[in-house]
Structure formats: structure tokens, C-alpha cells
PyMOL Python script that loads the backbone (N, CA, C, O; Angstrom):
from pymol import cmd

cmd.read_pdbstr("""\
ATOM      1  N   UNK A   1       6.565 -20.946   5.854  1.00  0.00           N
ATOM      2  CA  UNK A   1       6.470 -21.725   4.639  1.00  0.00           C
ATOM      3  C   UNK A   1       6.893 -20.869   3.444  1.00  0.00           C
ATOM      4  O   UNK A   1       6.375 -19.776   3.213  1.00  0.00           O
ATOM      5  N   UNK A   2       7.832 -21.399   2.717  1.00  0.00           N
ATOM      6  CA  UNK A   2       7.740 -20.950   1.227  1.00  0.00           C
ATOM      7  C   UNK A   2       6.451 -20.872   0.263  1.00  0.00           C
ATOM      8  O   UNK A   2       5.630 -21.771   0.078  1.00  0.00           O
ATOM      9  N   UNK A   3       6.470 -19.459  -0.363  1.00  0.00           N
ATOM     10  CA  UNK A   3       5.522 -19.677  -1.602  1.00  0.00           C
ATOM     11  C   UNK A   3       5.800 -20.982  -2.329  1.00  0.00           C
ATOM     12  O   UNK A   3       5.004 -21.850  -1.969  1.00  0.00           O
ATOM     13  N   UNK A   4       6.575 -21.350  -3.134  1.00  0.00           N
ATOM     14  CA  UNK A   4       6.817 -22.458  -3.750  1.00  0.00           C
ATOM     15  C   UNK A   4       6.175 -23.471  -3.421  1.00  0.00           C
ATOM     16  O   UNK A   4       6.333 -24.475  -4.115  1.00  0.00           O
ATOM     17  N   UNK A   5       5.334 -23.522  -2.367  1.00  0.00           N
ATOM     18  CA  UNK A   5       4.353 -24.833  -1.806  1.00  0.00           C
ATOM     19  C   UNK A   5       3.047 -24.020  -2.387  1.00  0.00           C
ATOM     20  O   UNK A   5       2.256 -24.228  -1.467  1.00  0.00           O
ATOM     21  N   UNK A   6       2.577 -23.495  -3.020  1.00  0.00           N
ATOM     22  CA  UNK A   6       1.400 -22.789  -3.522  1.00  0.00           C
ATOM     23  C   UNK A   6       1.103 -23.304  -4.620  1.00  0.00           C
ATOM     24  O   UNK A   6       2.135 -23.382  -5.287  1.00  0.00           O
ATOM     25  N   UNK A   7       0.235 -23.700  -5.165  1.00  0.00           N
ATOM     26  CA  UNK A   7      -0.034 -23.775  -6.826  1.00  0.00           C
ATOM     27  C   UNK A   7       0.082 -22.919  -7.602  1.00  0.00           C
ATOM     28  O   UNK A   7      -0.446 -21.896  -7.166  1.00  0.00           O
ATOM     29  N   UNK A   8       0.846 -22.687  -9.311  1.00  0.00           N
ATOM     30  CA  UNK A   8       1.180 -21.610  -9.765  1.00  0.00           C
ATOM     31  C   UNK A   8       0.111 -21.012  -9.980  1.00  0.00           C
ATOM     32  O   UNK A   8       0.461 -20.014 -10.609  1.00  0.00           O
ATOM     33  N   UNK A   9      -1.077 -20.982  -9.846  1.00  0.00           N
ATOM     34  CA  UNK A   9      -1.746 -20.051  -9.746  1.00  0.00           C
ATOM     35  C   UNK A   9      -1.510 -18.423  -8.606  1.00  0.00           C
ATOM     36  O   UNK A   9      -1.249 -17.229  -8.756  1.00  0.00           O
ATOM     37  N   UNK A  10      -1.812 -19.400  -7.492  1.00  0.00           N
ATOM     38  CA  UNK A  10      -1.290 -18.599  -6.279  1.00  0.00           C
ATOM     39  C   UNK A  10      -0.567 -17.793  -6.660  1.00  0.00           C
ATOM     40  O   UNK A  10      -0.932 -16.654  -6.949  1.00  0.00           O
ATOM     41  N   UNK A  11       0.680 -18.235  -6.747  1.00  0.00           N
ATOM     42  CA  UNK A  11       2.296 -17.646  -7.031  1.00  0.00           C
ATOM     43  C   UNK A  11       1.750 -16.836  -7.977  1.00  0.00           C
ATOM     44  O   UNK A  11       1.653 -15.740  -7.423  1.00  0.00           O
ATOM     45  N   UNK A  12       1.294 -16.741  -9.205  1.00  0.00           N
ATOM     46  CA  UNK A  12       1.793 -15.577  -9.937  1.00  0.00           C
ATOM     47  C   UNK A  12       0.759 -14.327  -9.566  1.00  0.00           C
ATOM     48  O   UNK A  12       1.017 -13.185  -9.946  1.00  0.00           O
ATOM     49  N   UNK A  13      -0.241 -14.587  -8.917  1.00  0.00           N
ATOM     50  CA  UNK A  13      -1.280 -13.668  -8.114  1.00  0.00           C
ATOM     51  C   UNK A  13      -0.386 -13.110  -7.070  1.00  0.00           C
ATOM     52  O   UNK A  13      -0.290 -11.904  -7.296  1.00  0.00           O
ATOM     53  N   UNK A  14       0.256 -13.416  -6.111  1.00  0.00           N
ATOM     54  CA  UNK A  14       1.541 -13.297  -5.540  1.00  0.00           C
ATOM     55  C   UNK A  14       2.354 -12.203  -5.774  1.00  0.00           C
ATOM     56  O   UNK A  14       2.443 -11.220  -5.039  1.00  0.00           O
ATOM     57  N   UNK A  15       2.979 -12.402  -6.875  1.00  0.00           N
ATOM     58  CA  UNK A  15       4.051 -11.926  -7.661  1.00  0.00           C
ATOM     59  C   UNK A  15       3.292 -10.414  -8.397  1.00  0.00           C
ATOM     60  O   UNK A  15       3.829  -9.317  -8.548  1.00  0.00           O
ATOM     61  N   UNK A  16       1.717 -10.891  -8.804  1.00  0.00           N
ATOM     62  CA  UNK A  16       1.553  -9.490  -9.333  1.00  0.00           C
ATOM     63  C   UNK A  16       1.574  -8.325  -8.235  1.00  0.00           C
ATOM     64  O   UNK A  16       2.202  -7.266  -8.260  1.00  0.00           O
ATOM     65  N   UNK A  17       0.690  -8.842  -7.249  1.00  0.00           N
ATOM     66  CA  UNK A  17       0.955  -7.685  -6.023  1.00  0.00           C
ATOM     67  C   UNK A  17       2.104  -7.258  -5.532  1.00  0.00           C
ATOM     68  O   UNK A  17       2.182  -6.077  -5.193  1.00  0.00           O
ATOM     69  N   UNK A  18       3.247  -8.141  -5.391  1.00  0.00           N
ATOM     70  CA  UNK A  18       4.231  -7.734  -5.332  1.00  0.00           C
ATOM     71  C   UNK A  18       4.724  -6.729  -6.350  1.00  0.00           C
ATOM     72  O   UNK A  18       5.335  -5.739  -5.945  1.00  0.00           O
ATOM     73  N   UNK A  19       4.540  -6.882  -7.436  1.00  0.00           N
ATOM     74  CA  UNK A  19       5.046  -5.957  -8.560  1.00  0.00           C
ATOM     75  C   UNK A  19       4.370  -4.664  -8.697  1.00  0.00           C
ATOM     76  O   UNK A  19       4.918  -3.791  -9.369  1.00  0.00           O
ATOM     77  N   UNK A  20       2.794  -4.356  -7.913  1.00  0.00           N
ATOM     78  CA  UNK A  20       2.380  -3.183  -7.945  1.00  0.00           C
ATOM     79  C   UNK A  20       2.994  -2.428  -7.303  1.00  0.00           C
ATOM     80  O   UNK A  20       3.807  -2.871  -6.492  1.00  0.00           O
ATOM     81  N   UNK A  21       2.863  -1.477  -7.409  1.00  0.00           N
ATOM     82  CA  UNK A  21       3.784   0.401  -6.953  1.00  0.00           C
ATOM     83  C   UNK A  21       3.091   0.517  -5.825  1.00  0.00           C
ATOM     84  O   UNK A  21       3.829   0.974  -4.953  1.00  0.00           O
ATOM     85  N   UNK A  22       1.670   0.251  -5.315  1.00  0.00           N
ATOM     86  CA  UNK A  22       1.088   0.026  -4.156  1.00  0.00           C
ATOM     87  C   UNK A  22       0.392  -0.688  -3.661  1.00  0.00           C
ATOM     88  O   UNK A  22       1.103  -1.693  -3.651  1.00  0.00           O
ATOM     89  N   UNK A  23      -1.085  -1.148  -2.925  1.00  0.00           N
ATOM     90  CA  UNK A  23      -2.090  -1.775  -2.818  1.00  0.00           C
ATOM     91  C   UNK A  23      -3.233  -1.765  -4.439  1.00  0.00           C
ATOM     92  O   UNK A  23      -3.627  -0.837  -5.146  1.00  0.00           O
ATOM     93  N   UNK A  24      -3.442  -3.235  -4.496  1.00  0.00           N
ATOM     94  CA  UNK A  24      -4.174  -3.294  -5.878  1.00  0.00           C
ATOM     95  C   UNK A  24      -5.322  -3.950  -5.668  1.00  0.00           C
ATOM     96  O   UNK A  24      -5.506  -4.759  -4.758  1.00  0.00           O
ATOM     97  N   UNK A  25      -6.414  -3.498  -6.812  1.00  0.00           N
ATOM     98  CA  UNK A  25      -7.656  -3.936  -6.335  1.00  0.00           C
ATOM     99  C   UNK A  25      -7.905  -5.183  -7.594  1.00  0.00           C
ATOM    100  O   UNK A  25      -7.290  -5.340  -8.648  1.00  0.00           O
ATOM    101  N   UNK A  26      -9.109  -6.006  -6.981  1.00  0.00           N
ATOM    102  CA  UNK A  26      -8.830  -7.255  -7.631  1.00  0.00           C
ATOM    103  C   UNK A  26      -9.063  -7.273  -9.288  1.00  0.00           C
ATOM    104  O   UNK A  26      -8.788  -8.364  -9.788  1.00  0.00           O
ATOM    105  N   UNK A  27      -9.451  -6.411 -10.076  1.00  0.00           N
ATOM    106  CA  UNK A  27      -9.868  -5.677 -11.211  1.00  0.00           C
ATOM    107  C   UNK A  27      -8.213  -5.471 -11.860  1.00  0.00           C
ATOM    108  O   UNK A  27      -7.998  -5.866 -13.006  1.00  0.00           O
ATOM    109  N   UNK A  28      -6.982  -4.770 -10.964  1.00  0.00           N
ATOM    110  CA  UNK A  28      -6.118  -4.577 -11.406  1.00  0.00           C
ATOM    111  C   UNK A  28      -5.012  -5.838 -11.888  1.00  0.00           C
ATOM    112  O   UNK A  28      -4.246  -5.855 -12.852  1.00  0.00           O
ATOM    113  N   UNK A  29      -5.240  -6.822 -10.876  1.00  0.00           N
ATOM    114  CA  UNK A  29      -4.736  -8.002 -10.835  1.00  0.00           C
ATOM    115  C   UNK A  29      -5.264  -8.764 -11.734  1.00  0.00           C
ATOM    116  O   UNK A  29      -4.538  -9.322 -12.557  1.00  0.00           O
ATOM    117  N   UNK A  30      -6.953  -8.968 -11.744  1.00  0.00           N
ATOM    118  CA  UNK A  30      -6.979  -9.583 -12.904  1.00  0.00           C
ATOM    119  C   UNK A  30      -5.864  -9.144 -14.250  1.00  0.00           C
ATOM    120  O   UNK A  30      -5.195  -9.937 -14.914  1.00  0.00           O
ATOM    121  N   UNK A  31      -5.924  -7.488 -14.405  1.00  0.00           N
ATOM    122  CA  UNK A  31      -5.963  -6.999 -15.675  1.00  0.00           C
ATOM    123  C   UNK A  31      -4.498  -7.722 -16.124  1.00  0.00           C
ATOM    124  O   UNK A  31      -4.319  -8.279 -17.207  1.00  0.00           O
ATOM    125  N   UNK A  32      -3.719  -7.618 -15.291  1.00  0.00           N
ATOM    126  CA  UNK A  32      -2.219  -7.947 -15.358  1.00  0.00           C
ATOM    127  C   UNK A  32      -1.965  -9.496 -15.219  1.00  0.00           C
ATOM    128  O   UNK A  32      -0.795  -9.876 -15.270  1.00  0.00           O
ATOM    129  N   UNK A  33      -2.926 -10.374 -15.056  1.00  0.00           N
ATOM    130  CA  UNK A  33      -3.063 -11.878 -15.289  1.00  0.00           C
ATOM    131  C   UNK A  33      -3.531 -12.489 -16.742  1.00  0.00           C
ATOM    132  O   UNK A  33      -3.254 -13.595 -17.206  1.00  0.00           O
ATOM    133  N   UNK A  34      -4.324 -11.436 -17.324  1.00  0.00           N
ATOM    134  CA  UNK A  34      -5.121 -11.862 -18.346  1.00  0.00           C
ATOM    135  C   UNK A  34      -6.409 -12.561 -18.353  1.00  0.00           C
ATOM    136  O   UNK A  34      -6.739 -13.498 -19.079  1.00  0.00           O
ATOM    137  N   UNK A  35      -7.418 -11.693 -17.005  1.00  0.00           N
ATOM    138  CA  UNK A  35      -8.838 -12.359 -16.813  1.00  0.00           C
ATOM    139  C   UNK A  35      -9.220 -11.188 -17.305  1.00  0.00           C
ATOM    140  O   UNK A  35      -8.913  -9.997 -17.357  1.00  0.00           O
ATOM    141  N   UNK A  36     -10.123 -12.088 -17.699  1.00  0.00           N
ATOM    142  CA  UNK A  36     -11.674 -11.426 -18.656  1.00  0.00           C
ATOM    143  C   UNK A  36     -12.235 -10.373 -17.192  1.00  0.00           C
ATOM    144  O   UNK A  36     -13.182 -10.728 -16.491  1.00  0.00           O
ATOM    145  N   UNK A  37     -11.678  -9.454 -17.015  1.00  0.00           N
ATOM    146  CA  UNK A  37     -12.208  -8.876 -15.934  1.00  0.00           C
ATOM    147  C   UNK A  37     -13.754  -7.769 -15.776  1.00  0.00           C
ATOM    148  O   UNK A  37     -14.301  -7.225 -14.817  1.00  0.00           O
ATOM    149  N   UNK A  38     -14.026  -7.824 -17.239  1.00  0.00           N
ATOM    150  CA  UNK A  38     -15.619  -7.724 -17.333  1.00  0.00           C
ATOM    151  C   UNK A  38     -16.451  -8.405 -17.095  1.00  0.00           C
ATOM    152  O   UNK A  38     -17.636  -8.077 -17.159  1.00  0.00           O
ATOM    153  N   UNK A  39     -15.872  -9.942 -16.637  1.00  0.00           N
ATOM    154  CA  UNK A  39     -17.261 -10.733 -15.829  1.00  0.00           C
ATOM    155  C   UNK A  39     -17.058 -10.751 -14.865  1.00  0.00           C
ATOM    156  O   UNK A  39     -16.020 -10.941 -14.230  1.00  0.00           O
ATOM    157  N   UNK A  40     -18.398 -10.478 -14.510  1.00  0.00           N
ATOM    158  CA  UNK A  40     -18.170 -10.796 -12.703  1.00  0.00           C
ATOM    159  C   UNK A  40     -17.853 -12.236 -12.369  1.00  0.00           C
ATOM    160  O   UNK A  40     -17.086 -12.328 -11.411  1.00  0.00           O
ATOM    161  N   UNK A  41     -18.236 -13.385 -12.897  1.00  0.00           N
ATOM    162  CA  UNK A  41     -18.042 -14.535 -12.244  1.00  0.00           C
ATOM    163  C   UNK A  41     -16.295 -14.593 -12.196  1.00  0.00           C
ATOM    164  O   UNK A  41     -15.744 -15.277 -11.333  1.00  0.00           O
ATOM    165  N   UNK A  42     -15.558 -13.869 -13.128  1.00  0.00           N
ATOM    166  CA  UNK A  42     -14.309 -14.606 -13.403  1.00  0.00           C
ATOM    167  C   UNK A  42     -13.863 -13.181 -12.047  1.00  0.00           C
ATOM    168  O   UNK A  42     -12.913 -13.499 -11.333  1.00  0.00           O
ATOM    169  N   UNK A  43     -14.274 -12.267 -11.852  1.00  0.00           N
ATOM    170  CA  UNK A  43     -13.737 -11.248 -10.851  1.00  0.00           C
ATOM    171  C   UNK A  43     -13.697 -11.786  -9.838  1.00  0.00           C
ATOM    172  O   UNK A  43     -12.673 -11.693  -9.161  1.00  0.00           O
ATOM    173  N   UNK A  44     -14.938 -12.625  -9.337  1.00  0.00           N
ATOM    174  CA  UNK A  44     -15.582 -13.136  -7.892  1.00  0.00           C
ATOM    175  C   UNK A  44     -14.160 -14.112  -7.634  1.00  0.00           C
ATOM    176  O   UNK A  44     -13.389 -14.024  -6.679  1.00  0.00           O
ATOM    177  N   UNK A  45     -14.090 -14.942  -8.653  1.00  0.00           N
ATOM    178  CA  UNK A  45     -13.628 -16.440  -8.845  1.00  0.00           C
ATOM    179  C   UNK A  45     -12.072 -15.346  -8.268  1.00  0.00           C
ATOM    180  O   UNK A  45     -11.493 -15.790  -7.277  1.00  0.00           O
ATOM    181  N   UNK A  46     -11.601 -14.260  -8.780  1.00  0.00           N
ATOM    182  CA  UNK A  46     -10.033 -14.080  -8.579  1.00  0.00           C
ATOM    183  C   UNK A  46     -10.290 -13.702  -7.335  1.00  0.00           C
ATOM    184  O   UNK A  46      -9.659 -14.333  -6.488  1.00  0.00           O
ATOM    185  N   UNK A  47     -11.089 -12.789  -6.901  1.00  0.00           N
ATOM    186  CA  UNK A  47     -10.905 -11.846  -5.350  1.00  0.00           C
ATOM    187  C   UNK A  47     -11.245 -13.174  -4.282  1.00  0.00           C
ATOM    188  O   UNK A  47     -10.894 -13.038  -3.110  1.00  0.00           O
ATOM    189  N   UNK A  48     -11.927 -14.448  -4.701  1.00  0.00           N
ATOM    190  CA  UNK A  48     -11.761 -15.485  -3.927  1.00  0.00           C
ATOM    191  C   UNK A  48     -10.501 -16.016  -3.110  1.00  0.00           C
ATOM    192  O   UNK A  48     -10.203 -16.250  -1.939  1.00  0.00           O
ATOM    193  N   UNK A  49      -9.943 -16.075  -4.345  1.00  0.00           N
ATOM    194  CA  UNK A  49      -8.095 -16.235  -4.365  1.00  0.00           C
ATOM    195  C   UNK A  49      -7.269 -15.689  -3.140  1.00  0.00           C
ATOM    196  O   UNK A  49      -6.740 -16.191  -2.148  1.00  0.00           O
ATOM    197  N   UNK A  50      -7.440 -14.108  -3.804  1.00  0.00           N
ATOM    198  CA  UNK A  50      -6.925 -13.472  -3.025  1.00  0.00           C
ATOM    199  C   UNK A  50      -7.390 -12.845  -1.364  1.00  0.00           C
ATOM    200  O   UNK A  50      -6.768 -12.263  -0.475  1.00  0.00           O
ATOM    201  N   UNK A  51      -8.645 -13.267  -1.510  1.00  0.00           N
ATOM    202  CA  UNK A  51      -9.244 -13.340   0.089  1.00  0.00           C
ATOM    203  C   UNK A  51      -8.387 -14.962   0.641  1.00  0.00           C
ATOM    204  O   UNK A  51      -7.716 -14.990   1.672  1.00  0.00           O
ATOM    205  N   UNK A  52      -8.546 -15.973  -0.096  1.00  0.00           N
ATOM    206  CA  UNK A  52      -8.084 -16.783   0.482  1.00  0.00           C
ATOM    207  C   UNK A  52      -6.455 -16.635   1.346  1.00  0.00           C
ATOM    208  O   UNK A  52      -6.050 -16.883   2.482  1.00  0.00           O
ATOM    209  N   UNK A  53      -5.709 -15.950  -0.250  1.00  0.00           N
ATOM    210  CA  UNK A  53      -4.327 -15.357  -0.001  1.00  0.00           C
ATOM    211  C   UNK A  53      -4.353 -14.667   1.225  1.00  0.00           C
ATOM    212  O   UNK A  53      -3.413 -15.143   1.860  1.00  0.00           O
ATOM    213  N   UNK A  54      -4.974 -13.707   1.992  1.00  0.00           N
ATOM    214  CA  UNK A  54      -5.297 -13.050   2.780  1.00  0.00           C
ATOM    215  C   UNK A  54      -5.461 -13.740   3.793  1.00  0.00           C
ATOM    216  O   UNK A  54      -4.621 -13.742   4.693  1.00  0.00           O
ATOM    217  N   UNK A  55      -6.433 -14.366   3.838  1.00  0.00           N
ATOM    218  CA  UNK A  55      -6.893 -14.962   5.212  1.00  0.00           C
ATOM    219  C   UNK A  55      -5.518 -16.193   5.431  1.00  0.00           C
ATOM    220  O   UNK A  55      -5.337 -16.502   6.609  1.00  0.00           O
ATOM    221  N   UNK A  56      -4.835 -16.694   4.674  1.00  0.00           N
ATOM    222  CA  UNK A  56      -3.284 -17.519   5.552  1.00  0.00           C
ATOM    223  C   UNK A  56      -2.087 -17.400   5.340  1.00  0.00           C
ATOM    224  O   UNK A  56      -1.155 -18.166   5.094  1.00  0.00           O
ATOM    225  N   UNK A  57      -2.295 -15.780   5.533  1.00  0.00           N
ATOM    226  CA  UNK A  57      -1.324 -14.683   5.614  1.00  0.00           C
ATOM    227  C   UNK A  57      -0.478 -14.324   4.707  1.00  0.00           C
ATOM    228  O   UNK A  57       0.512 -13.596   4.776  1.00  0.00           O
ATOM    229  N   UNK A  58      -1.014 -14.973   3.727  1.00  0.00           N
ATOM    230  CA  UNK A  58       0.300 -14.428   2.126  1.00  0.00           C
ATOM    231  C   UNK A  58       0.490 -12.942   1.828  1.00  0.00           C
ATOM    232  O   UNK A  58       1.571 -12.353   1.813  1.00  0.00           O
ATOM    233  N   UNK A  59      -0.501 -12.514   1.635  1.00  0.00           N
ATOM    234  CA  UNK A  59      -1.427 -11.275   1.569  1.00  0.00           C
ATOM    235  C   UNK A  59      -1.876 -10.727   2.499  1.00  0.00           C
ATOM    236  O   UNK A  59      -2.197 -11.398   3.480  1.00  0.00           O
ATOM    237  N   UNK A  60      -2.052  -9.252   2.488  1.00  0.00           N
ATOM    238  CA  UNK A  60      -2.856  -8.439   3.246  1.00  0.00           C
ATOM    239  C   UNK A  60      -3.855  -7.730   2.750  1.00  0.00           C
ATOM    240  O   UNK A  60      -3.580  -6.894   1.890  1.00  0.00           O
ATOM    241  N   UNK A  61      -5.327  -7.913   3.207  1.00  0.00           N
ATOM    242  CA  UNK A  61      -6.723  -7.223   2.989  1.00  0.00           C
ATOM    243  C   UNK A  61      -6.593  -5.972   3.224  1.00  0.00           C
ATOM    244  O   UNK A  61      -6.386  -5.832   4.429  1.00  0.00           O
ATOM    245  N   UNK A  62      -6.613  -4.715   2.534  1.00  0.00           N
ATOM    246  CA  UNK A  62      -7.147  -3.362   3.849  1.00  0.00           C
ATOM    247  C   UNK A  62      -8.820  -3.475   3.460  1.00  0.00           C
ATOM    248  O   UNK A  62      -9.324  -4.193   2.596  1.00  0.00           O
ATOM    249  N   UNK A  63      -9.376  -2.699   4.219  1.00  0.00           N
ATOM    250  CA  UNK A  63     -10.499  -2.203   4.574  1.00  0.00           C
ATOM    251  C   UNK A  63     -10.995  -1.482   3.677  1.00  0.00           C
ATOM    252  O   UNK A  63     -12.208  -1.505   3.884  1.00  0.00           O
ATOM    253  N   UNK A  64     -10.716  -0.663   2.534  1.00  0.00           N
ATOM    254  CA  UNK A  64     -11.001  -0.754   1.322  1.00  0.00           C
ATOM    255  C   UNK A  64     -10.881  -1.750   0.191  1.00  0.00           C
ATOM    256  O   UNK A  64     -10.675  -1.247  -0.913  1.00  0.00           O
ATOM    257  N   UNK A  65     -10.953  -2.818   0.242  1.00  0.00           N
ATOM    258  CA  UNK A  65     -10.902  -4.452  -0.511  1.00  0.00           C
ATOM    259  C   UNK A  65      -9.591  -4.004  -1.157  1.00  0.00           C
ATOM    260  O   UNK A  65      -9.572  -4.612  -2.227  1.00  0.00           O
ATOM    261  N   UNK A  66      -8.721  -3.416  -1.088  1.00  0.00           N
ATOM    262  CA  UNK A  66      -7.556  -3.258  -1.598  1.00  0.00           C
ATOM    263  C   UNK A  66      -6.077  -4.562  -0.814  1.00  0.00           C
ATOM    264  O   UNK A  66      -5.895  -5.094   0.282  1.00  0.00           O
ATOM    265  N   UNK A  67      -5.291  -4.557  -2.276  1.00  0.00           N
ATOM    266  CA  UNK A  67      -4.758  -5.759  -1.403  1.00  0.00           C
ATOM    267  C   UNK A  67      -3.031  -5.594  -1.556  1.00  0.00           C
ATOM    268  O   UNK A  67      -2.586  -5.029  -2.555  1.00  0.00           O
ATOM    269  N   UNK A  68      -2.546  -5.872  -1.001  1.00  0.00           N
ATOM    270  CA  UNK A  68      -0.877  -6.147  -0.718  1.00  0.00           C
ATOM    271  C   UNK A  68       0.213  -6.692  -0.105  1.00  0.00           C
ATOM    272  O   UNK A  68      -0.251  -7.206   0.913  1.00  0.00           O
ATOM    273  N   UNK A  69       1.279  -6.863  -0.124  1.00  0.00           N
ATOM    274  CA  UNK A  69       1.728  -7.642   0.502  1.00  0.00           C
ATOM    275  C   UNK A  69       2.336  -7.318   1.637  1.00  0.00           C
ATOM    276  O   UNK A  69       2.539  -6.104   1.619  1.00  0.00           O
ATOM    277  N   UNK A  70       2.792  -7.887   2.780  1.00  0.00           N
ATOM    278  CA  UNK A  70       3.200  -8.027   4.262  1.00  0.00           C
ATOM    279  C   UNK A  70       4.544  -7.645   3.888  1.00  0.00           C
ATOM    280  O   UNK A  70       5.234  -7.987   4.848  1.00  0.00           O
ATOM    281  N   UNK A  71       5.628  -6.882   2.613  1.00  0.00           N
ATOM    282  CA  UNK A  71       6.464  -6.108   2.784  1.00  0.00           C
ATOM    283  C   UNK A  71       6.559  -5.344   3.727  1.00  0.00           C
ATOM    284  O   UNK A  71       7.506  -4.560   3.793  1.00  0.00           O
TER     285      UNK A  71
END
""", "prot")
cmd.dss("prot")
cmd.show_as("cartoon", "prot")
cmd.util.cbc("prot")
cmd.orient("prot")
């Protein structure tokens, strides 16, 4: 499947990991989206995302909650 079937949300969560230099943690992604990443609810609410991203294979989890893409 194409990204383009994602909601632009997805996609630009997507696109930021792609654009990191390596694996990014969900704190960094917020920062580069423009979430209030001093609350936890709005942190929880993104690393949701990107667990979701993760779990149907957009994304890859490591084992330190660090995240990136299947490049």
C-alpha cells in the first residue's frame, strides 16, 4: 500500500522520521511537528500514533522506544 492512503496526519509523522539522521524518540517528533511536547497527554496521544505506525508496518519500534523507518 501507498502512504497516500494514510491521513495527513500519519504522513507527516512519516516524513518526519524519515527526515531524521537516525532513529527518533517520540519527544523529537513531536518537537519537529509542533506538539506541546511538555504534556504528557499530547506525548502519549503522538507515541500512540507511532506505535500504531509500527505495529502495520510503516514504521519500525526498537527496543529502546526509539523509532524509524524500514529504509
Amino acid at each position: 500500500m501507498d502512504e497516500a492512503c494514510l491521513p495527513p496526519g500519519y504522513q507527516r509523522i512519516i516524513a518526519v522520521v524519515r527526515r531524521a539522521s537516525g532513529p527518533v524518540m517520540t519527544r523529537e517528533v513531536g518537537e519537529a511537528l509542533g506538539v506541546e511536547v511538555r504534556v504528557k497527554a499530547k506525548r502519549e496521544l503522538l507515541r500512540g500514533k507511532l506505535v500504531r505506525l509500527a505495529d502495520r508496518g510503516w514504521l519500525r519500534k526498537l527496543p529502546d522506544a526509539r523509532f524509524t523507518t524500514h529504509l
